[in-house]
N, CA, C and O atoms as a GROMACS GRO file, in nm:
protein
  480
    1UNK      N    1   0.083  -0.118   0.000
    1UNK     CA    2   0.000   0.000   0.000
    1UNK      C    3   0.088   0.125   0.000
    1UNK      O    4   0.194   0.115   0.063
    2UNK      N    5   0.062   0.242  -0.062
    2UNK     CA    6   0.120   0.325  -0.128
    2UNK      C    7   0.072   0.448   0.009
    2UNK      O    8  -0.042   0.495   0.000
    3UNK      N    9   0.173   0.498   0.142
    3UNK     CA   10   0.148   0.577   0.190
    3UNK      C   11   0.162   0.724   0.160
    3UNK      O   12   0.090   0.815   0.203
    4UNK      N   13   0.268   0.734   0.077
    4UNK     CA   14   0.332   0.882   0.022
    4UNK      C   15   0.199   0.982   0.018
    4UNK      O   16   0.197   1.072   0.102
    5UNK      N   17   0.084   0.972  -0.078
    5UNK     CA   18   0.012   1.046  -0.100
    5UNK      C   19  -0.036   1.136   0.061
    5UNK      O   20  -0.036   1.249   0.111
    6UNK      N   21  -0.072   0.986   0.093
    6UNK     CA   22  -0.158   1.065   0.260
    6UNK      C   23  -0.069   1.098   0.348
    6UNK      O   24  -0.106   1.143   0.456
    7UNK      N   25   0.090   1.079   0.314
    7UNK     CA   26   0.176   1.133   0.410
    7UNK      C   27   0.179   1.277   0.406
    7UNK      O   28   0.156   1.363   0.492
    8UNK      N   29   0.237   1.287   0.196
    8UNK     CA   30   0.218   1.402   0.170
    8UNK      C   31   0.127   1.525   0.235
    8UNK      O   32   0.155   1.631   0.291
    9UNK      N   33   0.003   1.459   0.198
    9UNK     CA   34  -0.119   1.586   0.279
    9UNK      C   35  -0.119   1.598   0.368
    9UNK      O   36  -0.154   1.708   0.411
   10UNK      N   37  -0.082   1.504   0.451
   10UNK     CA   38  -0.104   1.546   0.601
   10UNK      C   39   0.040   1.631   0.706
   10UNK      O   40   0.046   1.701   0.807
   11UNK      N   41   0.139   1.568   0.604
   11UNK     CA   42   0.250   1.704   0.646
   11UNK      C   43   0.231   1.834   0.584
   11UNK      O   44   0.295   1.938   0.604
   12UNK      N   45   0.158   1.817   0.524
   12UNK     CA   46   0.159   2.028   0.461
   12UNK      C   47   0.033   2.077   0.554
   12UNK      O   48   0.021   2.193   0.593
   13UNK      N   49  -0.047   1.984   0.582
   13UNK     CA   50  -0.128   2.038   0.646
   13UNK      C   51  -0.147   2.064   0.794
   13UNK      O   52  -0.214   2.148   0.853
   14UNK      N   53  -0.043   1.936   0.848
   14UNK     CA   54   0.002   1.965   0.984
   14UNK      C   55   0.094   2.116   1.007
   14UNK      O   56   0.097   2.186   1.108
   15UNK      N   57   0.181   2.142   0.843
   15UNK     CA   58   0.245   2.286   0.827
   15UNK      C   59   0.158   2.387   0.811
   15UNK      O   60   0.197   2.503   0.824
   16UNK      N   61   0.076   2.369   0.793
   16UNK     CA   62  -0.048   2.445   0.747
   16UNK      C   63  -0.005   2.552   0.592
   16UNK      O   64  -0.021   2.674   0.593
   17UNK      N   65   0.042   2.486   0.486
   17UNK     CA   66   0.134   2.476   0.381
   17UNK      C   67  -0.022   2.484   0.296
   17UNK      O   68  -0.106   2.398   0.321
   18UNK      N   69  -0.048   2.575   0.213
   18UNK     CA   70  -0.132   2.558   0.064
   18UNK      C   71  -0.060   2.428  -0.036
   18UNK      O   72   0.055   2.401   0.000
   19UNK      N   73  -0.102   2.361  -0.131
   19UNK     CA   74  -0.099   2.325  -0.248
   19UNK      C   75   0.003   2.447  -0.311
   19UNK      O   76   0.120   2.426  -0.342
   20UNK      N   77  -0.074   2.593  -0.325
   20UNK     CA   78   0.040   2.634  -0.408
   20UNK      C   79   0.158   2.723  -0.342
   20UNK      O   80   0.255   2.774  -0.398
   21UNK      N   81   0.119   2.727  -0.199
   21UNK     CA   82   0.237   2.732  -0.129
   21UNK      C   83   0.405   2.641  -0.128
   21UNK      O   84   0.515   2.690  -0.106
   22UNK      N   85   0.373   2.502  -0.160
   22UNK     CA   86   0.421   2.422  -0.168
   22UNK      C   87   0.545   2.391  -0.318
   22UNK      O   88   0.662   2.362  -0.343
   23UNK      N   89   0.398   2.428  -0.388
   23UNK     CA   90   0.472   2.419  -0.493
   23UNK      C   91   0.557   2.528  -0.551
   23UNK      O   92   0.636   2.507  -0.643
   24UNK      N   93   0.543   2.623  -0.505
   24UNK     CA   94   0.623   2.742  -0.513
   24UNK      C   95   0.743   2.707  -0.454
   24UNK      O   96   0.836   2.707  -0.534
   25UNK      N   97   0.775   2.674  -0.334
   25UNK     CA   98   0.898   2.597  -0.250
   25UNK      C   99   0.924   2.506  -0.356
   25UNK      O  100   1.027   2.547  -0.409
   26UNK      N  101   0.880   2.388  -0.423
   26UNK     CA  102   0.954   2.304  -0.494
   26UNK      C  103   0.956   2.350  -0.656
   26UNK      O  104   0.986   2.254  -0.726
   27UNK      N  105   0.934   2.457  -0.724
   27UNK     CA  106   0.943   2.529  -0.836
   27UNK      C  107   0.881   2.433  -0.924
   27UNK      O  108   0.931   2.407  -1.033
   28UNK      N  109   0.750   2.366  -0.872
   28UNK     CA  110   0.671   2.283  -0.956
   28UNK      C  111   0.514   2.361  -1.008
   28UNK      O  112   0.522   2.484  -1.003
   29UNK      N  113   0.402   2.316  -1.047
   29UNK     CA  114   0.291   2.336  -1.063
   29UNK      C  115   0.191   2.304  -0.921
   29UNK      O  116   0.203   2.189  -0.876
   30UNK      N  117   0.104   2.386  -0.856
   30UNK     CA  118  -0.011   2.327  -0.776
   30UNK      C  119  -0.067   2.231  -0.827
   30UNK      O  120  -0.099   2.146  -0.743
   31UNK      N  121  -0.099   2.200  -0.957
   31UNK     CA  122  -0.126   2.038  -1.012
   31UNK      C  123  -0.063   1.926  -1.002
   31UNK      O  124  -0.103   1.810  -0.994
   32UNK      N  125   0.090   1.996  -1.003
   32UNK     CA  126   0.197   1.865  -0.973
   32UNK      C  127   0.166   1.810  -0.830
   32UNK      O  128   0.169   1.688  -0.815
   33UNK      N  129   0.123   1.922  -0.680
   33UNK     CA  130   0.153   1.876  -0.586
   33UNK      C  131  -0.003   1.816  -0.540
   33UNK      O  132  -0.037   1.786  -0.426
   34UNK      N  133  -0.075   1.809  -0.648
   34UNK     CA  134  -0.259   1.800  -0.629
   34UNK      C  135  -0.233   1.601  -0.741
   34UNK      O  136  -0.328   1.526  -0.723
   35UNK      N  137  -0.149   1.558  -0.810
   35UNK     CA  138  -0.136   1.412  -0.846
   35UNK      C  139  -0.076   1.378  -0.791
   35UNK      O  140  -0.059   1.266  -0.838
   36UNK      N  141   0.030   1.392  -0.642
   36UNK     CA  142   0.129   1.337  -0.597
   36UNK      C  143   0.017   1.324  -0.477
   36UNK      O  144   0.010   1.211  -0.429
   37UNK      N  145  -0.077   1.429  -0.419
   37UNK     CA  146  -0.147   1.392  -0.274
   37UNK      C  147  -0.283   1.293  -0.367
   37UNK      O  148  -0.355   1.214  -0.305
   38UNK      N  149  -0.294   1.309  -0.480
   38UNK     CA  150  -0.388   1.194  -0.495
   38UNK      C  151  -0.341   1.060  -0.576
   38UNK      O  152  -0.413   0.973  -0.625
   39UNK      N  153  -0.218   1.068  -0.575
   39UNK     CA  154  -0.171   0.908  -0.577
   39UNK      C  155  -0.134   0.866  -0.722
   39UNK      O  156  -0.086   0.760  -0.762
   40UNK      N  157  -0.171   0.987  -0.795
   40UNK     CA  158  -0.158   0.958  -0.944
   40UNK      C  159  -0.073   1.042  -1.041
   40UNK      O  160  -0.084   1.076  -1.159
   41UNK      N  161   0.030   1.064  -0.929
   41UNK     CA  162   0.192   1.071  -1.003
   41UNK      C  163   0.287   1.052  -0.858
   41UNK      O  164   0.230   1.041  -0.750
   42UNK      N  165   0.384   1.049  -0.866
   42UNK     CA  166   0.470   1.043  -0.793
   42UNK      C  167   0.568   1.164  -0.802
   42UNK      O  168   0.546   1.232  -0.903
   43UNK      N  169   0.678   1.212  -0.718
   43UNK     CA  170   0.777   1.285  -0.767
   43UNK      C  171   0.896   1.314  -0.775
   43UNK      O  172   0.919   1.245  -0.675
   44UNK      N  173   0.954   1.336  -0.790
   44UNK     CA  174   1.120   1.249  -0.858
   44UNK      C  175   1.212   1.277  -0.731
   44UNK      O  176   1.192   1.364  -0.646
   45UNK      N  177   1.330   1.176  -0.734
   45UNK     CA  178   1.386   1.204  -0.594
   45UNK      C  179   1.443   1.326  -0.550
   45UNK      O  180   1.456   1.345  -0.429
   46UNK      N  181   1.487   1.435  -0.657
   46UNK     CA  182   1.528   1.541  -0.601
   46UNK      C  183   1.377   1.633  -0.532
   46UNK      O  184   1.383   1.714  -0.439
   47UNK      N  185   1.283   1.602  -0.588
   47UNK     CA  186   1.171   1.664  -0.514
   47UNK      C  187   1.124   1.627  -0.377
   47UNK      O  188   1.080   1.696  -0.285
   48UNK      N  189   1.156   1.449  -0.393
   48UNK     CA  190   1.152   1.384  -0.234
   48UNK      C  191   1.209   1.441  -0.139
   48UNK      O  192   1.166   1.468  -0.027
   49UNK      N  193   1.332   1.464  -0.197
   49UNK     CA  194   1.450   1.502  -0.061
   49UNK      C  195   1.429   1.653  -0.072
   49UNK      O  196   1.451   1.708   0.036
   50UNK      N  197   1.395   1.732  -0.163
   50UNK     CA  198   1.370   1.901  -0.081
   50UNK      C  199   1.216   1.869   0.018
   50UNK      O  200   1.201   1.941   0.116
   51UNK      N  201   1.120   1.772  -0.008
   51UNK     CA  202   1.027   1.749   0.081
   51UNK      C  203   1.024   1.726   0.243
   51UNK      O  204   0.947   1.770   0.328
   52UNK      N  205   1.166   1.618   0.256
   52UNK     CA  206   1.204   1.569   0.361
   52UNK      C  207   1.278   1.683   0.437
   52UNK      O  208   1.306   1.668   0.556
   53UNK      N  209   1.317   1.822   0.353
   53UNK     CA  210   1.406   1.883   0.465
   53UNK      C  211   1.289   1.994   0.445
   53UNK      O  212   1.298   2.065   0.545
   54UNK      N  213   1.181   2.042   0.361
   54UNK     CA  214   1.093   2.125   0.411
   54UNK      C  215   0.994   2.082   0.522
   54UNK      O  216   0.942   2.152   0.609
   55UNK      N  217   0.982   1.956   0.501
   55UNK     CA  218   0.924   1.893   0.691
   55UNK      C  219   0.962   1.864   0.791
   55UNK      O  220   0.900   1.842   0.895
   56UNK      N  221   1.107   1.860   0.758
   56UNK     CA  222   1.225   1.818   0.849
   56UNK      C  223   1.171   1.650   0.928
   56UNK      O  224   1.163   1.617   1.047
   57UNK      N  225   1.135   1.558   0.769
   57UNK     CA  226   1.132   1.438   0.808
   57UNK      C  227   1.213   1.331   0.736
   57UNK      O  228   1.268   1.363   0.631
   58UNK      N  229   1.227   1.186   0.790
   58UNK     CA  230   1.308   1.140   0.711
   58UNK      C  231   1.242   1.077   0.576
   58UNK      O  232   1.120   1.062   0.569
   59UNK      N  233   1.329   1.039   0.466
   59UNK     CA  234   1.257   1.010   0.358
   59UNK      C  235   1.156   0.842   0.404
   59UNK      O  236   1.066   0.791   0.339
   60UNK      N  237   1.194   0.812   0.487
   60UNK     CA  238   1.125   0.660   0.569
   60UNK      C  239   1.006   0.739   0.569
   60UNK      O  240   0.940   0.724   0.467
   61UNK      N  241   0.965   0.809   0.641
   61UNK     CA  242   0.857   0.878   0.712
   61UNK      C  243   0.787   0.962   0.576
   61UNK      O  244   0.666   0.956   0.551
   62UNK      N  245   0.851   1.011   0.525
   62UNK     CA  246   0.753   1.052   0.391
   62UNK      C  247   0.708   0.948   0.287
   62UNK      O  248   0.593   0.968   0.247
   63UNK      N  249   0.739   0.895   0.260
   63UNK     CA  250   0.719   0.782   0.175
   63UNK      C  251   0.642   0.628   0.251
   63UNK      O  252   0.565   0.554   0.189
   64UNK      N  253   0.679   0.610   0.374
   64UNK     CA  254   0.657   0.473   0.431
   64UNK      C  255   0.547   0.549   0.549
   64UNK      O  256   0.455   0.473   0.579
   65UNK      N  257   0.542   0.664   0.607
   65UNK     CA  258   0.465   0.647   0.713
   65UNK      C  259   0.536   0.633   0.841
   65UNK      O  260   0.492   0.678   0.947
   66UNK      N  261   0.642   0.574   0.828
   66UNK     CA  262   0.724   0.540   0.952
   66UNK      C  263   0.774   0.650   1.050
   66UNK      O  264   0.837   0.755   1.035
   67UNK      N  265   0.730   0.596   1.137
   67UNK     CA  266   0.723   0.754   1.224
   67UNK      C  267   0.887   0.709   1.323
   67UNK      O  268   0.925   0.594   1.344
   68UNK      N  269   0.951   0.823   1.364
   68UNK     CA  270   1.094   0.851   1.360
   68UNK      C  271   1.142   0.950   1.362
   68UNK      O  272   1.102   1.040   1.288
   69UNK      N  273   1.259   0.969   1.461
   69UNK     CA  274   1.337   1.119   1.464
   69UNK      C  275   1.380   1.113   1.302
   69UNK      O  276   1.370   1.022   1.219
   70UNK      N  277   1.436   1.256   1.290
   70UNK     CA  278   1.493   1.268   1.105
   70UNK      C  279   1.625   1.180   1.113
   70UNK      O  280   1.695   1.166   1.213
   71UNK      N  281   1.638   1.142   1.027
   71UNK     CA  282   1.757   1.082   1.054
   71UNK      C  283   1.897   1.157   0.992
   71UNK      O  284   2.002   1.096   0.974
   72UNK      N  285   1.876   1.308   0.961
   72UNK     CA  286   1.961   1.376   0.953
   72UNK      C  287   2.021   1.485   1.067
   72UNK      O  288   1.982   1.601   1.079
   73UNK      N  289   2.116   1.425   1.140
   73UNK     CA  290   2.153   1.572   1.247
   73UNK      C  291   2.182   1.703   1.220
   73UNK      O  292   2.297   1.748   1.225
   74UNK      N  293   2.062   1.781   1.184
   74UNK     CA  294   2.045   1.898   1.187
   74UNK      C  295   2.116   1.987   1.234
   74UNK      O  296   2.141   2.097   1.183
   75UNK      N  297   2.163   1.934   1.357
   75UNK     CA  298   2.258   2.024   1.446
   75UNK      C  299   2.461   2.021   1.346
   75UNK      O  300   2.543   2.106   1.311
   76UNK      N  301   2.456   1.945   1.344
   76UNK     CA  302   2.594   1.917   1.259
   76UNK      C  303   2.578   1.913   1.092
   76UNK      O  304   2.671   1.964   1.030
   77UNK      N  305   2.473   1.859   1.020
   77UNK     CA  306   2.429   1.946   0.877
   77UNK      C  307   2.361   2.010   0.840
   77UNK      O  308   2.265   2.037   0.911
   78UNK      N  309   2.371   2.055   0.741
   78UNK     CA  310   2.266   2.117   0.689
   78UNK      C  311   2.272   2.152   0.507
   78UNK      O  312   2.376   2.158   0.441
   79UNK      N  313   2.105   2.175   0.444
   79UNK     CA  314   2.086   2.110   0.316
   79UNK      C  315   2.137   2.224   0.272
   79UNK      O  316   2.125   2.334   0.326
   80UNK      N  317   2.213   2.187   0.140
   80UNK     CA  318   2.228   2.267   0.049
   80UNK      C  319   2.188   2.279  -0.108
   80UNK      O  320   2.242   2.228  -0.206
   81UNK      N  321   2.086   2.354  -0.099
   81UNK     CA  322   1.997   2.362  -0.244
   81UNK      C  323   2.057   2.367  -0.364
   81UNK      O  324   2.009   2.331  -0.472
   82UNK      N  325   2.181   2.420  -0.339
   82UNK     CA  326   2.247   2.423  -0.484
   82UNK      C  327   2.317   2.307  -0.562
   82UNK      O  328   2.320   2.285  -0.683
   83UNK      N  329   2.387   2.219  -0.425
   83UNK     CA  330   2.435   2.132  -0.495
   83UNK      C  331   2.298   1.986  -0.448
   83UNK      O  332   2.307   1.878  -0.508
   84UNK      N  333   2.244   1.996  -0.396
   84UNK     CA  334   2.085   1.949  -0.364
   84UNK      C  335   2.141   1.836  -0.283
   84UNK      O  336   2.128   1.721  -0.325
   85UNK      N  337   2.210   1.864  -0.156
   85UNK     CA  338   2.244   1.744  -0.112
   85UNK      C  339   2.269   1.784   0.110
   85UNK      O  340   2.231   1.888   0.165
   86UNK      N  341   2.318   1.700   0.161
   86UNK     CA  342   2.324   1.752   0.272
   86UNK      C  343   2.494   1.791   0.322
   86UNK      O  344   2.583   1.706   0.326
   87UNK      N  345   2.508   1.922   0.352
   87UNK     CA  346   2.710   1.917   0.404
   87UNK      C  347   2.688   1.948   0.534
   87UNK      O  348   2.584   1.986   0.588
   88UNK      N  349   2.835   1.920   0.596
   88UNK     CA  350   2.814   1.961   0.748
   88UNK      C  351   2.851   2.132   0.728
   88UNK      O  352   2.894   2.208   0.642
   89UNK      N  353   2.801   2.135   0.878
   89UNK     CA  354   2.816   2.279   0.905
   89UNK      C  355   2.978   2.293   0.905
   89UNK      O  356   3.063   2.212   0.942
   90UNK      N  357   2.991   2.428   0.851
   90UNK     CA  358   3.111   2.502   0.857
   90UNK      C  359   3.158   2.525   1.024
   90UNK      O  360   3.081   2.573   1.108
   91UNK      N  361   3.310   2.476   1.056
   91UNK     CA  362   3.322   2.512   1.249
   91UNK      C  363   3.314   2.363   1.307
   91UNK      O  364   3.382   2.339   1.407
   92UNK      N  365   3.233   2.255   1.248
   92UNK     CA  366   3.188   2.118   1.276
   92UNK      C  367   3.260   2.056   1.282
   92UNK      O  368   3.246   1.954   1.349
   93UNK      N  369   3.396   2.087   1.205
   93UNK     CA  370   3.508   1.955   1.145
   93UNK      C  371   3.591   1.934   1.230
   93UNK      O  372   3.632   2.027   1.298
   94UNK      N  373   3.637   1.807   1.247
   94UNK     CA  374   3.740   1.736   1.288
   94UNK      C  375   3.893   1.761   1.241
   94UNK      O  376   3.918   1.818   1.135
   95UNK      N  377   3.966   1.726   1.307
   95UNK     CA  378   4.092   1.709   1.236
   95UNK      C  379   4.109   1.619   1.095
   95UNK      O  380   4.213   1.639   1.032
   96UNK      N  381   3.990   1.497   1.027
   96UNK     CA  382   4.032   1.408   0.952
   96UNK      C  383   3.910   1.451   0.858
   96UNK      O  384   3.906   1.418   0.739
   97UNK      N  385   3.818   1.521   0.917
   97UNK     CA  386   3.774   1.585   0.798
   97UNK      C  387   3.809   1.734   0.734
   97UNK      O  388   3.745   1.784   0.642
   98UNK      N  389   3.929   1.799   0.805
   98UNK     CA  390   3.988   1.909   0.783
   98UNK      C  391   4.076   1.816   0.664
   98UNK      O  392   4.058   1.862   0.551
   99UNK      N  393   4.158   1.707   0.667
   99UNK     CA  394   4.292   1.678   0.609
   99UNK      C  395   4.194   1.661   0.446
   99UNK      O  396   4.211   1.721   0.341
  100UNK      N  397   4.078   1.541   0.487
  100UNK     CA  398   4.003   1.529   0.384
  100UNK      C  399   3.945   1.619   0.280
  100UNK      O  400   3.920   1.575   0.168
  101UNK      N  401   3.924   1.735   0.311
  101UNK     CA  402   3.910   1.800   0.253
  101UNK      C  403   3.977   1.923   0.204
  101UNK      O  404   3.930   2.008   0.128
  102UNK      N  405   4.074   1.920   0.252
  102UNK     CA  406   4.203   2.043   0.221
  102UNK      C  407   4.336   1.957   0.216
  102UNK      O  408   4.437   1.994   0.276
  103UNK      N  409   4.332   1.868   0.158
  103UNK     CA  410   4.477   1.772   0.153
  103UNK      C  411   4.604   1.851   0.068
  103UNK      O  412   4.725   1.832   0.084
  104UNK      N  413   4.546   1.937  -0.018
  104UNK     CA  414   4.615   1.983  -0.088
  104UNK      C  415   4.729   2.125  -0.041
  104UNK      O  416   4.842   2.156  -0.080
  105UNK      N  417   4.606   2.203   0.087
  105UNK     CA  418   4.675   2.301   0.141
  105UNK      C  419   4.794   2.202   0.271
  105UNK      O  420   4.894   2.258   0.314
  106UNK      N  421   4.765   2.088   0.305
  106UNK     CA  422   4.850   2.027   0.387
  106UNK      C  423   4.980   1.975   0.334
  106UNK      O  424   5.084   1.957   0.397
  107UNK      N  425   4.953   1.949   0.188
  107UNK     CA  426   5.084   1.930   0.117
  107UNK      C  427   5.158   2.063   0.112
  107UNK      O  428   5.250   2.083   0.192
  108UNK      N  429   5.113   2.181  -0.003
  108UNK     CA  430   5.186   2.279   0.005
  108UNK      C  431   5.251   2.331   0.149
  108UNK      O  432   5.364   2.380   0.151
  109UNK      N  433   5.183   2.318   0.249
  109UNK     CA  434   5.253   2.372   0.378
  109UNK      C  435   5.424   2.284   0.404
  109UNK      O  436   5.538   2.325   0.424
  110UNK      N  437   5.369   2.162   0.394
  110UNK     CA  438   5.489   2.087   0.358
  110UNK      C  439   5.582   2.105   0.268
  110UNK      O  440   5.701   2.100   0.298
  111UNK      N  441   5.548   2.123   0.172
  111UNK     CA  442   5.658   2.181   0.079
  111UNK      C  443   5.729   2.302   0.133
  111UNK      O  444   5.852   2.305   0.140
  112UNK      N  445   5.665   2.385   0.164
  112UNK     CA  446   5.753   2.522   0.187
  112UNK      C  447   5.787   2.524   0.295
  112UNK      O  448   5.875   2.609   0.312
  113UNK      N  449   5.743   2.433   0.442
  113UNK     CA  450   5.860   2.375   0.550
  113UNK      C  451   5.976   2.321   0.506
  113UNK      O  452   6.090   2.352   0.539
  114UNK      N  453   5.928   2.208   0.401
  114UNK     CA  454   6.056   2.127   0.377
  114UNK      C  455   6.121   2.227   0.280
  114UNK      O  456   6.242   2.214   0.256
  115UNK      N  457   6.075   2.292   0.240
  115UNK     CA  458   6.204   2.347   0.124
  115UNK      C  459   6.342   2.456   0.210
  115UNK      O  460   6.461   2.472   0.183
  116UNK      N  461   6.215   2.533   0.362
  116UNK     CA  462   6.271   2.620   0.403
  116UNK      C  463   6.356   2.538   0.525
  116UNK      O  464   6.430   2.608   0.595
  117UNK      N  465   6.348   2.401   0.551
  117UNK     CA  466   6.386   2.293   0.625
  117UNK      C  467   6.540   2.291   0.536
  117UNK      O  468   6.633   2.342   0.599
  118UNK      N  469   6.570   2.240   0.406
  118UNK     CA  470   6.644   2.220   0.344
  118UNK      C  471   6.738   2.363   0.310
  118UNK      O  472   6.854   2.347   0.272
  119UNK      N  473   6.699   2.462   0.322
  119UNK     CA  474   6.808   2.587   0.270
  119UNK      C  475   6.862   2.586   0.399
  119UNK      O  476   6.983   2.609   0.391
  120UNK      N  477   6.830   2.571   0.500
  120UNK     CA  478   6.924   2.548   0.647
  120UNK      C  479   7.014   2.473   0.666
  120UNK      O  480   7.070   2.470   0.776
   0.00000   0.00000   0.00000
């Protein structure tokens, strides 16, 4: 059995969210979001997942019903529309996700220790 539809409606309406409120947030048609709450379209996964972070639920819970904290920590990520995906917050990082992601400024530093290591 296909919960999405009645999940759908009942989170915009627990938001107290219009049809074309909605669809304005997902840059679709009020018709698009009027076949997805009546079961007779679906909508593509990048629309799922801006759904799941405009309700701040998990995609389990929009689609299945399954009721559940989000299973994204909010507190340590957050979505980014442009590249349509989730990053951690900036300030968040570790030492191994600093190296991971700036490996390149950790080399150059090395280089110009070791070079200024070597003229000594």
């Amino acid at each position: 059995m296909n919960k999405f539809p009645d999940q759908l409606k009942q989170l915009r309406k627990d938001h107290h969210t219009t049809q074309d409120d909605l669809a304005t947030k997902l840059f679709v048609t009020r018709q698009a979001i009027s076949k997805w709450e009546s079961g007779d379209s679906t909508p593509d996964l990048n629309n799922l997942i801006k759904l799941t972070d405009i309700f701040n639920v998990s995609l389990d819970t929009l689609v299945f019903g399954a009721e559940g904290e989000p299973k994204v920590d909010t507190s340590e990520f957050v979505f980014d529309p442009k590249h349509n995906r989730y990053v951690r917050r900036f300030g968040k990082m570790n030492f191994w996700d600093f190296l991971s992601g700036y490996w390149w400024a950790v080399l150059a530093v090395a280089f110009v220790l070791g070079f200024f290591w070597a003229a000594h």
